[in-house]
C-alpha positions as CSV (number, residue, x, y, z in Angstrom):
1,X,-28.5,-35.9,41.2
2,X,-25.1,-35.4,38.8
3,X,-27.3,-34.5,35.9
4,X,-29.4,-32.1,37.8
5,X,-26.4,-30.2,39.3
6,X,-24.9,-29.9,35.5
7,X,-28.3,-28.6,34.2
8,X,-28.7,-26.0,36.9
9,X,-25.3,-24.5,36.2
10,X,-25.7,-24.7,32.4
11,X,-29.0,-22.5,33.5
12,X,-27.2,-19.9,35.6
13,X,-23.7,-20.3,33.2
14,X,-25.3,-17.1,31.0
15,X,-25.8,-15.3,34.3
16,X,-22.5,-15.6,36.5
17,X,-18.9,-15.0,35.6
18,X,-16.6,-18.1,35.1
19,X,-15.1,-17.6,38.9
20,X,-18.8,-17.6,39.7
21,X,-19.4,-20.5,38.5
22,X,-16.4,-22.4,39.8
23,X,-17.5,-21.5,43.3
24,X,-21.3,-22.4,42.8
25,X,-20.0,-25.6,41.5
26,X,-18.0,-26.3,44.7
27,X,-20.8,-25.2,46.8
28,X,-23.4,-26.9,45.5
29,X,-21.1,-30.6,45.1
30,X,-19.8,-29.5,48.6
31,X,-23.4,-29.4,50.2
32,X,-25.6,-31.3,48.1
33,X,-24.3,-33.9,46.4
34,X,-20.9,-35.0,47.4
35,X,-21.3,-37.8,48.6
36,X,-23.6,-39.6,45.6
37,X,-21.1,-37.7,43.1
38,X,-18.2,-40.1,44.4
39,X,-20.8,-43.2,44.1
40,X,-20.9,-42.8,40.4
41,X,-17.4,-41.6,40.1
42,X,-16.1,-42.4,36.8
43,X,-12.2,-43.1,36.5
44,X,-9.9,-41.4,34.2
45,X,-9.8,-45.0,32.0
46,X,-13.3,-45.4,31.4
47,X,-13.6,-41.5,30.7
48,X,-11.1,-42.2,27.5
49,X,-12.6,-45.4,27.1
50,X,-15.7,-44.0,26.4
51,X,-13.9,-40.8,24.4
52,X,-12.7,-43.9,22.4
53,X,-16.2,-45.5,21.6
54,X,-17.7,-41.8,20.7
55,X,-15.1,-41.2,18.4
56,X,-15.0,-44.6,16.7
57,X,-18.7,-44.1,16.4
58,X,-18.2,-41.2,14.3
59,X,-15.5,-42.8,11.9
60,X,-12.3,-42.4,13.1
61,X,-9.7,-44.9,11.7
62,X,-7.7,-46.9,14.2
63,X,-4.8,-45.0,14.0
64,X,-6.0,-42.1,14.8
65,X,-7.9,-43.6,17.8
66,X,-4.2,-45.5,18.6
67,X,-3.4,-41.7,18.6
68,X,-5.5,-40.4,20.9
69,X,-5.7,-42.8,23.3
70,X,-1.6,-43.1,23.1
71,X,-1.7,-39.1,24.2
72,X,-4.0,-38.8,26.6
73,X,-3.2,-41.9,28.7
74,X,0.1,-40.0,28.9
75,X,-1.4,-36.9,29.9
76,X,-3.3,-38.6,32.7
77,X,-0.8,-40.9,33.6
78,X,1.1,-37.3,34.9
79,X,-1.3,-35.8,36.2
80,X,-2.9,-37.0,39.7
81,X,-6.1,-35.3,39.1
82,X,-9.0,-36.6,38.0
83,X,-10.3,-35.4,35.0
84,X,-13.2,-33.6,35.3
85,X,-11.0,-32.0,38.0
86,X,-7.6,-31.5,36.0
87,X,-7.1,-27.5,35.5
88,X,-5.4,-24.9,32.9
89,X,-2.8,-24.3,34.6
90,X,-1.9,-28.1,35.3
91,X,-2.0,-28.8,31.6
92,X,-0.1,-25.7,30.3
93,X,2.7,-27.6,32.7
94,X,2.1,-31.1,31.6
95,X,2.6,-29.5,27.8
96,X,6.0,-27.4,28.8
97,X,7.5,-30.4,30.5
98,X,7.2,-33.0,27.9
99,X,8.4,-30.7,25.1
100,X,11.7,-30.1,27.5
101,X,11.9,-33.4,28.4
102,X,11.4,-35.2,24.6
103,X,12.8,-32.2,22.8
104,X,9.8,-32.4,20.8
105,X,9.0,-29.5,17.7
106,X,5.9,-27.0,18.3
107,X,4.7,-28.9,15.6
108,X,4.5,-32.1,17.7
109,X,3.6,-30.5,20.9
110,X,0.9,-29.0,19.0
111,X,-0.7,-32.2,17.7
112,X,-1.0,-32.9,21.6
113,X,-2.4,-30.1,22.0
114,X,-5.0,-30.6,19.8
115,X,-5.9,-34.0,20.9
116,X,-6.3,-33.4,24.3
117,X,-8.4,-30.6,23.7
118,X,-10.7,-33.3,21.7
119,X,-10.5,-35.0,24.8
120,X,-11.7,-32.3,26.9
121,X,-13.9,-30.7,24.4
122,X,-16.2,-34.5,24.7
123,X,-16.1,-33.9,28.4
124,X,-17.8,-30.5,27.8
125,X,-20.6,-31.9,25.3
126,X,-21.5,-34.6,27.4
127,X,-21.9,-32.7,30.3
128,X,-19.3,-33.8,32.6
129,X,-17.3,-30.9,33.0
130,X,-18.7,-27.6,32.9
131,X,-16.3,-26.0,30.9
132,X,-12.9,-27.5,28.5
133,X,-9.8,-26.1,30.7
134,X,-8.4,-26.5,27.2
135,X,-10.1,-23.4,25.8
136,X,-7.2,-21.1,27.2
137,X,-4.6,-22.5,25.5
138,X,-4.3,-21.5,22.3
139,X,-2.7,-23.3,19.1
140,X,1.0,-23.3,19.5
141,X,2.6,-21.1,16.6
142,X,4.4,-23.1,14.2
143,X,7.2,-22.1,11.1
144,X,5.1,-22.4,7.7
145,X,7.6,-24.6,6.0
146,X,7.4,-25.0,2.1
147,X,7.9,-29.1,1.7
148,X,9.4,-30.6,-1.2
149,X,7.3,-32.5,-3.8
150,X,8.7,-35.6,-6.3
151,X,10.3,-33.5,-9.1
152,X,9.3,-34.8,-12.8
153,X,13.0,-36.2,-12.8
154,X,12.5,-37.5,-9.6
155,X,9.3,-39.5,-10.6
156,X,11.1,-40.8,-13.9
157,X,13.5,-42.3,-12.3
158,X,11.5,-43.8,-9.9
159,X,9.8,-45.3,-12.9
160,X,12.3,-46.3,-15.0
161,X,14.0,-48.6,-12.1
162,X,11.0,-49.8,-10.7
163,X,11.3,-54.3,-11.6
164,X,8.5,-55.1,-10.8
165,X,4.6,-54.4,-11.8
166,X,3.1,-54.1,-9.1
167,X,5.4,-51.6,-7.7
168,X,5.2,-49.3,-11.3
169,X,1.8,-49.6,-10.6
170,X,1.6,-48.3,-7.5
171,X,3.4,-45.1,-8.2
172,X,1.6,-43.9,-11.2
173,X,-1.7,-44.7,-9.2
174,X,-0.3,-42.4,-6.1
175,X,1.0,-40.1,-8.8
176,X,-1.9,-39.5,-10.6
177,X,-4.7,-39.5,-8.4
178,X,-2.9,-38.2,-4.9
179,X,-4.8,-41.0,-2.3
180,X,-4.1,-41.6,0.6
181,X,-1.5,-45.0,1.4
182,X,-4.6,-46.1,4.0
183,X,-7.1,-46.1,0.9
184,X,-4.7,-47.4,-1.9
185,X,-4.0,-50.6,0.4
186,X,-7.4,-50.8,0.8
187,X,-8.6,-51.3,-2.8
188,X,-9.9,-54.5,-4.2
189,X,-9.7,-55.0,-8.2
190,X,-13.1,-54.5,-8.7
191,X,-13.2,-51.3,-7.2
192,X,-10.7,-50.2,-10.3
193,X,-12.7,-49.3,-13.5
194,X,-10.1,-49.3,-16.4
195,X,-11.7,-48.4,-19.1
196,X,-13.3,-45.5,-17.4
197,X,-9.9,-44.8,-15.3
198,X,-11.4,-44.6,-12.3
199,X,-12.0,-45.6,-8.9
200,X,-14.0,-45.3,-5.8
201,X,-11.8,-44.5,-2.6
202,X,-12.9,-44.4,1.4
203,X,-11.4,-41.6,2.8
204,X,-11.1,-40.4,7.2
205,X,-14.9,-41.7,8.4
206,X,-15.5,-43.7,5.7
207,X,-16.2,-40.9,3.1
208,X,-16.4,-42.2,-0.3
209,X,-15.4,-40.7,-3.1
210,X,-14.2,-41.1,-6.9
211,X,-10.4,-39.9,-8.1
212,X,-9.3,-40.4,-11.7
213,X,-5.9,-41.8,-12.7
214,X,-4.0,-41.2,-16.1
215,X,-3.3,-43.6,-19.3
216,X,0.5,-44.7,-18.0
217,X,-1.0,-45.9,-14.9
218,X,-4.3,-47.7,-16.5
219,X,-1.5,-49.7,-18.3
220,X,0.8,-49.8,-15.5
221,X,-2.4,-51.5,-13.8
222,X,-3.7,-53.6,-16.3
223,X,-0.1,-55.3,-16.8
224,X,0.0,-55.9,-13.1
225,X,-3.2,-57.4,-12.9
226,X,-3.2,-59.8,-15.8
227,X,0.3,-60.8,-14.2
228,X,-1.4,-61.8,-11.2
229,X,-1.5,-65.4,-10.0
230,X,-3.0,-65.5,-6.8
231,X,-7.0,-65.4,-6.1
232,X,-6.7,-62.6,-3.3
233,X,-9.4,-59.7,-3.7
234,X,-7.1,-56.8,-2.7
235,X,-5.5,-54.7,-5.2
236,X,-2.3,-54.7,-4.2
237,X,-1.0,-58.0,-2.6
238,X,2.4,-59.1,-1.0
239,X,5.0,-60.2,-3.7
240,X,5.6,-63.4,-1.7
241,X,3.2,-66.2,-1.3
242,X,0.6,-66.5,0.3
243,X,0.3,-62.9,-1.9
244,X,-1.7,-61.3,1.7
245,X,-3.0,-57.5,1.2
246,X,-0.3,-55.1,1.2
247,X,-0.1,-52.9,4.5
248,X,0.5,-49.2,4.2
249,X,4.2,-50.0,6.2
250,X,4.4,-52.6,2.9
251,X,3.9,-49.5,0.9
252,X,6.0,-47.3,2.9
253,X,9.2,-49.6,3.4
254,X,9.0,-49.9,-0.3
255,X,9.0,-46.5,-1.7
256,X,11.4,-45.5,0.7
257,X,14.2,-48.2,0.1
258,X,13.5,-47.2,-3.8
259,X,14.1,-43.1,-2.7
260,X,17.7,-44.1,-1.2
261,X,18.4,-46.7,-3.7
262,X,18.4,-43.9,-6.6
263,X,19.8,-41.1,-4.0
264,X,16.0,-39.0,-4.2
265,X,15.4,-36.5,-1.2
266,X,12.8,-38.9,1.6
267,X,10.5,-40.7,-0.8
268,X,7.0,-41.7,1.2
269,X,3.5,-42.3,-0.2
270,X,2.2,-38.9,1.4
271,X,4.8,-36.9,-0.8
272,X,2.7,-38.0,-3.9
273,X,-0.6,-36.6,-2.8
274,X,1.4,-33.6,-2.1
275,X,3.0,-33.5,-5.7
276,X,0.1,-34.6,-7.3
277,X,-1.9,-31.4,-5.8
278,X,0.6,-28.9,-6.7
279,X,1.3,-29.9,-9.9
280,X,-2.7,-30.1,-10.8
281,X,-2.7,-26.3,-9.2
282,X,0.3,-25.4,-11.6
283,X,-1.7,-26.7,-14.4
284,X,-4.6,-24.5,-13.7
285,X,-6.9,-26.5,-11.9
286,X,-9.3,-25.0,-9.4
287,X,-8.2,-25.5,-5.8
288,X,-12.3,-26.5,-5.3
289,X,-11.7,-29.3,-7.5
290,X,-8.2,-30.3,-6.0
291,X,-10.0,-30.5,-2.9
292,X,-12.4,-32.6,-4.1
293,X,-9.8,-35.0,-5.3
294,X,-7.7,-35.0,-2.5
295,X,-11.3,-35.7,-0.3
296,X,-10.8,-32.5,2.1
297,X,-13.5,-30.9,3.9
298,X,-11.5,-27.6,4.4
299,X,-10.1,-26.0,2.0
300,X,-7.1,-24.3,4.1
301,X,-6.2,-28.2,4.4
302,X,-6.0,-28.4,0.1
303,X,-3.8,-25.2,0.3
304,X,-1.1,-26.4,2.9
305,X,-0.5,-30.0,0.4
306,X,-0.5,-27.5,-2.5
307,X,2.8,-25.4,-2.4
308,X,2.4,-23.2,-5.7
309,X,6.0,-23.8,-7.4
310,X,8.4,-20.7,-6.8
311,X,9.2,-20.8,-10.5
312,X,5.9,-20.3,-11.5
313,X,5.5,-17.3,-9.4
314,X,8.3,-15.8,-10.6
315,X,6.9,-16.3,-14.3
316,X,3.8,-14.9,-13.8
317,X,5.3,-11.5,-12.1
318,X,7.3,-11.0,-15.4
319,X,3.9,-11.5,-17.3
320,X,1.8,-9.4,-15.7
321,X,4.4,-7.2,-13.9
322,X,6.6,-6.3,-16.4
C-alpha cells in the first residue's frame, strides 16, 4: 500500500503545488493507509543503516561512512521526529544550535550540512520521502582562504633531517606525485614500478589510477627497499618489529613531529598534494592534467588544492602589463 501511495503522488507531484502535495499526502496516509504505514514503519536506525549499506555499495571509504553515520546519528538523536517526518524548519534549528553550542566554523557547519542532505537526498530516490526538506537550505557561505603550501626551503629541510629511509622516502613520494595519505599507506612494493617511476593508486570508490614520481624519490625508494628486512607486502611498514603496514595516523604523527621539530608552519600529508599541484600549475602544466594526477572528478576541486603563487601573478602583470 506504501509504494502505491508514493507512486500516485510522484504522478500528481507535476500537477499540484508543494502545499498541495503536503496536504494530499496527509489525506491520503490519514484515510487510507495509516494504519498499514505504521506496520512497516521503519526506525530512524535502520533508515541510516540502510543509507550506510547504499553508500558503501557505491565505494565510499570507511571514514567517510564513520562520517556520515557520526553526523546524522547526531542530527536524529535531537530531533524527536521521525525521519521521513523531520521538516525544514526543524533542521535549519538543529544546524543554528550546534554551531552556537560547539562554536563550530561555517566551514564545519557546512560539512554537516552537506551530509545530511546526502542523507535526505537517499530518502528522496528511494521513495520514502516525497521531497528532501534539505533542498531549502542552501550551502552556507564560507571565507575563500588561500592555504599555505611546503615552500622549496621548507621541503629541503624536511629532507635534509629526515634519519631514516623510509621516512625520506615518503616525502619525496607525497612530494612528487601529490596522493592521497589513505592510498600511499595502502601500496604494496609491487605496485611501485622503478624503472618506469610509476605507480598505480586507488583513489575515493576504488578509482584506479597511475601518478608518476621524480628521480630523488625512485632513489629515495629503492634505498629504502633494499634496506628492508622484513617479509611484509606493504610499502611502507612500521619501523618497529613486527614491521605491520603503516596507518595514515603513522604517517601523520610523523610528518608532523618532523614540522615542529625544524620550526615549519603545520606539516600534514594533505599539504603535499596541495604543494605538489600548485607548483606543477606554476610550472605550466594544464589544470586537466593536474586533475588527472591528483584523481578529481571536478575540476573546481583541482582549482581549490591549486593556489596559483602571488609572486607569480605579480610577474606575469609586469610582462604583459607593462
Amino acid at each position: 500500500m506504501e509504494e502505491k501511495i508514493v507512486t500516485v503522488l510522484n504522478e500528481m507531484a507535476e500537477y499540484l503545488s508543494i502545499s498541495q502535495m503536503k496536504k494530499l499526502q496527509e489525506v491520503i496516509l490519514r484515510n487510507f493507509a495509516e494504519n498499514e504505514v505504521e506496520k512497516k514503519e521503519i526506525s530512524n536506525d535502520n533508515f541510516l543503516k540502510m543509507f550506510l549499506d547504499a553508500k558503501r555499495i557505491e565505494g565510499c571509504s570507511e571514514r567517510t561512512l564513520n562520517y556520515y553515520r557520526t553526523t546524522v546519528e547526531h542530527l536524529i538523536s535531537q530531533i524527536e521526529t521521525g525521519v521521513r517526518k523531520i521538516s525544514t524548519e526543524e533542521i535549519r534549528e538543529y544546524l543554528s544550535n550546534y554551531q552556537k553550542r560547539n562554536s563550530c566554523s561555517n566551514v564545519t557547519i557546512d560539512n554537516i550540512r552537506r551530509n545530511i542532505s546526502s542523507f535526505f537526498s537517499w530518502l528522496e530516490e528511494e521513495d520514502y520521502i516525497l521531497k528532501s526538506p534539505m533542498k531549502r537550505i542552501h550551502k552556507i557561505k564560507t571565507k575563500t582562504v588561500v592555504k599555505n603550501i611546503i615552500s622549496d626551503e621548507g621541503i629541503e629541510k624536511l629532507r635534509d633531517n629526515c634519519k631514516e629511509k623510509r621516512d625520506l622516502a615518503i616525502i619525496d613520494l607525497l612530494y612528487s606525485t601529490g596522493i592521497r595519505v589513505g592510498e600511499l599507506v595502502n601500496l604494496n612494493i609491487e605496485d611501485i614500478d622503478l624503472e618506469g617511476r610509476e605507480c598505480i593508486v586507488y583513489g575515493k570508490g576504488d578509482k584506479e589510477r597511475r601518478v608518476y614520481f621524480d628521480a630523488k624519490a625512485k632513489v629515495h625508494l629503492k634505498e629504502y627497499i633494499d634496506a628492508r628486512t622484513d617479509n611484509n607486502e606493504a610499502l611502507f611498514v612500521t619501523l618497529d618489529e613486527p614491521h605491520n603496514r603503516l596507518k595514515i595516523s603513522g604517517v601523520e604523527i610523523r610528518l608532523r613531529k618532523m614540522g615542529r621539530m625544524l620550526d615549519l608552519d603545520r606539516i600534514h600529508p594533505h599539504k603535499f598534494r596541495r604543494s605538489m599541484a600548485t607548483r606543477a600549475i606554476d610550472k605550466g602544466m594544464p589544470i586537466e592534467q593536474v586533475q588527472k594526477i591528483l584523481g578529481h572528478s571536478q575540476i573546481d576541486t583541482t582549482m581549490q588544492y591549486a593556489m596559483v603563487n602571488q609572486s607569480n601573478v605579480k610577474t606575469s602583470h609586469q610582462k604583459y602589463m607593462t
